[in-house]
VOGU-3710 file (C-alpha; in Angstrom, 3 decimals, decimal comma):
1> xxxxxxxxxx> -1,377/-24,126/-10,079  2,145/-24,514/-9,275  2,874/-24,958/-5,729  6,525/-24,063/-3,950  8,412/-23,131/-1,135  9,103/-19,238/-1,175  11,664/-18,365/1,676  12,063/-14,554/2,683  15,448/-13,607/4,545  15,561/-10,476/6,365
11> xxxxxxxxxx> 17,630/-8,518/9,122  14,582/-6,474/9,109  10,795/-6,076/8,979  11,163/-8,243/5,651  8,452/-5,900/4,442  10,538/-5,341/1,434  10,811/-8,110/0,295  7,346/-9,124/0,315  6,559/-6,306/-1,701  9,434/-7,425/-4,401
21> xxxxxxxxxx> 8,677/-11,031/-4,346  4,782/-10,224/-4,937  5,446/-8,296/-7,478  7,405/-10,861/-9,215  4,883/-13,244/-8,926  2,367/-11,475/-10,190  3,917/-12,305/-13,752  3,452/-16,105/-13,516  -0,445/-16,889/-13,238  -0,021/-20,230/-12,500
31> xxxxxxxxxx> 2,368/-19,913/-9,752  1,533/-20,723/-6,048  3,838/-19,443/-3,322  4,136/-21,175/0,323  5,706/-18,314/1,706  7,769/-18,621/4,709  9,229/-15,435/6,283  12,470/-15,237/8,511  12,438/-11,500/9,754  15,301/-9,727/11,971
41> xxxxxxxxxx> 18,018/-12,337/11,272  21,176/-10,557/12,764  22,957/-13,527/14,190  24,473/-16,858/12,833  22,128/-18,769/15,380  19,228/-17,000/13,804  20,159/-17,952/10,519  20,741/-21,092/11,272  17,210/-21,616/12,438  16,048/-20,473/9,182
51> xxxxxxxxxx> 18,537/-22,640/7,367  17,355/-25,726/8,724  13,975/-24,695/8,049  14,815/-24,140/4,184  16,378/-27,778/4,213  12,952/-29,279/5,355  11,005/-27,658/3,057  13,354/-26,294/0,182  12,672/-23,339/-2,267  13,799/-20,137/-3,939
61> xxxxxxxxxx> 15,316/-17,853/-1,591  15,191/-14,444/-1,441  17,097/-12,311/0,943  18,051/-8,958/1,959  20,550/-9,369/4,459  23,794/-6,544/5,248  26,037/-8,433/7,112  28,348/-10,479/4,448  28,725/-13,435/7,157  25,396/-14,053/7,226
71> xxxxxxxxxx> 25,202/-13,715/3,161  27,927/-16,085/2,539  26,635/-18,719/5,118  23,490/-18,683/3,372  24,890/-18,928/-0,166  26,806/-21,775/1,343  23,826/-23,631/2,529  21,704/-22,626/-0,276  24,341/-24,416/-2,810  24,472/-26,932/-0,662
81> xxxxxxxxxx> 20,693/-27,721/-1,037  20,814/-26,975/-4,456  18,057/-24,198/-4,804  18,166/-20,643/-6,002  19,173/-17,780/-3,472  18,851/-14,267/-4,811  20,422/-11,378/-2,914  17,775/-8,689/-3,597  19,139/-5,519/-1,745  23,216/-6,179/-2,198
91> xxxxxxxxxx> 22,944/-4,923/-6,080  21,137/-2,180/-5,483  24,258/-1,083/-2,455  27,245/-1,689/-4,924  25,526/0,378/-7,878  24,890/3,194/-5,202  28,892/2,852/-3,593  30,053/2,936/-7,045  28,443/5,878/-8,218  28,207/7,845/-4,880
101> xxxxxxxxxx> 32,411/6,326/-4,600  31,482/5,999/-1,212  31,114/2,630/1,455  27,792/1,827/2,817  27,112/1,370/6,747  26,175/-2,172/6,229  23,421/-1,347/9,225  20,520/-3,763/9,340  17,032/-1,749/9,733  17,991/1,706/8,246
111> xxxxxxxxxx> 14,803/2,527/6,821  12,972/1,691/9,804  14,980/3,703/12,218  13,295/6,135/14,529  14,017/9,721/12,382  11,779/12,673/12,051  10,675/10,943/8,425  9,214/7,657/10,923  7,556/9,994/13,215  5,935/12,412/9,848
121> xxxxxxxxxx> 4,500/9,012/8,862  3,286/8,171/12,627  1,825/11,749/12,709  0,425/11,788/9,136  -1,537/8,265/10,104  -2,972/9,451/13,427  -4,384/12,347/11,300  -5,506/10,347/8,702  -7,555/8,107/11,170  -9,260/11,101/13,024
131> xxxxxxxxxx> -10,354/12,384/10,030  -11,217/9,313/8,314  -15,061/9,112/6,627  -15,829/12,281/7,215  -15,115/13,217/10,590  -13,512/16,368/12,242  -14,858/18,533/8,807  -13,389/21,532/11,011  -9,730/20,869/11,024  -10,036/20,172/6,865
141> xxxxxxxxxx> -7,630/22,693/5,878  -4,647/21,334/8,276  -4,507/18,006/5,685  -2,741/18,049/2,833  -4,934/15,815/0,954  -8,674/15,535/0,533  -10,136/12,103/-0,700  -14,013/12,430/-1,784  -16,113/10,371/-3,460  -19,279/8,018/-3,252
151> xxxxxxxxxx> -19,815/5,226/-0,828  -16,891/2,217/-1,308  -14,578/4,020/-4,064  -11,780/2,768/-2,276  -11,123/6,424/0,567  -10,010/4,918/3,284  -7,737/2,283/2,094  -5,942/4,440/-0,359  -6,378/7,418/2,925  -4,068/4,578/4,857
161> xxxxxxxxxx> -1,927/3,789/2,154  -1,007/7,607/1,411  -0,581/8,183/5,212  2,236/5,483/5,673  4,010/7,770/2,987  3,905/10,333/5,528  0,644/12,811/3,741  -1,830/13,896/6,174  -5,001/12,398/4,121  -9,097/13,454/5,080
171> xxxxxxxxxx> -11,703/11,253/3,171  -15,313/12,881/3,020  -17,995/10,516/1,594  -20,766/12,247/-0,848  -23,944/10,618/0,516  -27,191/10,977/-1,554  -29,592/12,857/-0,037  -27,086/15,264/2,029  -25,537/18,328/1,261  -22,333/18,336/0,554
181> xxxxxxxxxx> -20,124/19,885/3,422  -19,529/23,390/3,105  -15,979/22,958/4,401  -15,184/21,042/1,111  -16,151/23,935/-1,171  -13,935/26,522/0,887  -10,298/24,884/1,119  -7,456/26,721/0,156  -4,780/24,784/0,726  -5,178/21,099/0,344
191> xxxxxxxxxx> -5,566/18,913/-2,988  -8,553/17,910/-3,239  -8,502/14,671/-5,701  -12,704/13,036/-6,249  -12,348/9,199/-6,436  -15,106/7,797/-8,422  -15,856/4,025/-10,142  -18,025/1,905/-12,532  -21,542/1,116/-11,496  -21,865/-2,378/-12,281
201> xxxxxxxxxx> -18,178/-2,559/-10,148  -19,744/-0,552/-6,968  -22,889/-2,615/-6,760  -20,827/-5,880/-6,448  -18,367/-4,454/-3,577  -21,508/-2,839/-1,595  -23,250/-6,593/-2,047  -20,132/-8,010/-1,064  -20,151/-5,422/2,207  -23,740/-6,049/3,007
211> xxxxxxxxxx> -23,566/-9,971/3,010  -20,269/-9,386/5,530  -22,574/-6,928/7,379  -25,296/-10,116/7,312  -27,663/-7,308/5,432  -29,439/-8,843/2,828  -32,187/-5,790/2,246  -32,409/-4,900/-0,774  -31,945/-0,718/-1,142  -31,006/2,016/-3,433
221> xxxxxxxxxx> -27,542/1,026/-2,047  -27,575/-1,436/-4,495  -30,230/-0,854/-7,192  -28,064/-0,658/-9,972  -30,060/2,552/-11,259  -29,898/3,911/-8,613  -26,486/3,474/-7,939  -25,806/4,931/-11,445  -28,188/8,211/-11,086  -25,479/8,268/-7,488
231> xxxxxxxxxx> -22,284/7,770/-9,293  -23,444/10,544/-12,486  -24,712/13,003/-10,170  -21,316/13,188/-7,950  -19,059/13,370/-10,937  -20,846/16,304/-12,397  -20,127/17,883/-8,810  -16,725/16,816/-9,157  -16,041/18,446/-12,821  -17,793/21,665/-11,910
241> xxxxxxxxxx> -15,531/21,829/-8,462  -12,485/20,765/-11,194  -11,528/18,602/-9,089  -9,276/15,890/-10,664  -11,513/12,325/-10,909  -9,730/8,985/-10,799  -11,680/5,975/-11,976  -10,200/3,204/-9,407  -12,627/0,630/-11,284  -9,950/-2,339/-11,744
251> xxxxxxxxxx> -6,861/-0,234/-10,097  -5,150/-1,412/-7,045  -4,974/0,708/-4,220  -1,041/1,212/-4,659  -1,909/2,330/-7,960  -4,613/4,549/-6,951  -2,298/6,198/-4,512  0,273/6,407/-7,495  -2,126/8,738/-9,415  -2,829/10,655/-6,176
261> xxxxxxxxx> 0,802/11,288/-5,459  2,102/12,111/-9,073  -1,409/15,223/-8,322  -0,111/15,659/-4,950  3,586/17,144/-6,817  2,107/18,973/-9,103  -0,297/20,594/-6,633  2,824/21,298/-4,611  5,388/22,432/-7,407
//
């Protein structure tokens, strides 16, 4: 593995560029990332803490930072210590003011400020947690998405996930051996989207759950063939609900919510 020094610059969250920089290094499988993060950088004394950080451990720098003082200081330091510095934000502004022939506020901490879209997402995750794993079965109808599907298929992560993009999520769990809720089989208005995965797959996350639970029975949880008569039976409820399936067997969860979202528009249109 190849070690380095990743340095993340932001006069935000620096949330952003986590996300970009992850994704970039996802393309080298060798490479290992120390990543340092310097977060709400708005004045030159701030900076300059995070400059003299970068000297003592120097690396690739990526930044997003508004203010052009602050971008030219740490250009100038960057040269200086001879390593890369790559302004990831700044492109994307000048292609926009070019095209929209219009300036930019140069306001550090836009997307995070407190507008009706921050307090949709606020509201759409306090739903999403009260009606997380089945709970509140009354109030299904108020969400605008319902997650099912079998014991560890991924619900509530991908539930959280959706709900920081501001959609009220429920997850309902099919459970062997119960009846499926008869709140499920009479919704009008939300999309209801089954999440389902490979057996071999779900019996290695439930072991892994059990042995962080300290459970080391041995149940139909687990049994493979049982698992498999588990995972058959719920699909065939799922295809005669038609209810769109998504196999999250080797997906991520941002992909997963992808495939939800792209249903989500169409259920909408």
């Amino acid at each position: 593995m190849t070690k380095f020094n990743l340095h993340l610059v932001s006069d935000a969250t620096g949330e952003t560029l986590q996300m970009v920089a992850r994704a970039a290094i996802t393309q080298f499988e060798e490479a290992a990332p120390v990543e340092h993060v310097w977060s709400m950088i708005r004045t030159v004394k701030q900076l300059d803490s995070a400059i003299e950080a970068i000297t003592e451990s120097p690396g690739i720098v990526l930044y997003t930072l508004v203010s052009q003082e602050l971008r030219q200081r740490l250009k100038a330091a960057c040269r200086r210590l001879d390593v890369p510095c790559v302004d990831i934000l700044v492109p994307a502004i000048d292609s926009l003011r070019l095209f929209l022939h219009a300036e930019s506020r140069d306001q550090p901490g836009r997307q995070h400020a407190l507008d009706d879209e921050y307090f949709a997402r606020i509201e759409a995750m306090n739903f999403t947690l009260a009606h997380d794993d089945g709970q509140a079965l009354y109030d299904l109808e108020s969400a605008d998405i319902v997650l099912v599907g079998v014991s560890r298929t991924s619900k509530t992560p991908t539930s959280m996930y959706l709900a920081n993009r501001a959609v009220k999520i429920a997850n309902v769990p099919i459970v062997p051996g119960q009846a499926i809720p008869e709140e499920l089989e009479t919704l009008k208005g939300p999309l209801i989207v089954a999440l389902t995965a490979g057996v071999k797959r779900l019996v290695q996350v439930r072991r892994n759950r059990m042995k962080q639970m300290r459970d080391e029975s041995e149940s139909d949880y687990v049994d493979e063939g049982a698992v498999k008569t588990e995972v058959a039976a719920a699909r065939r409820f799922f295809t005669r609900q038609s209810w769109p399936i998504i196999d999250v067997t080797g997906r991520s969860i941002e992909e997963t919510a992808a495939t939800v979202l792209k249903l989500y528009a169409a259920h909408t249109a």
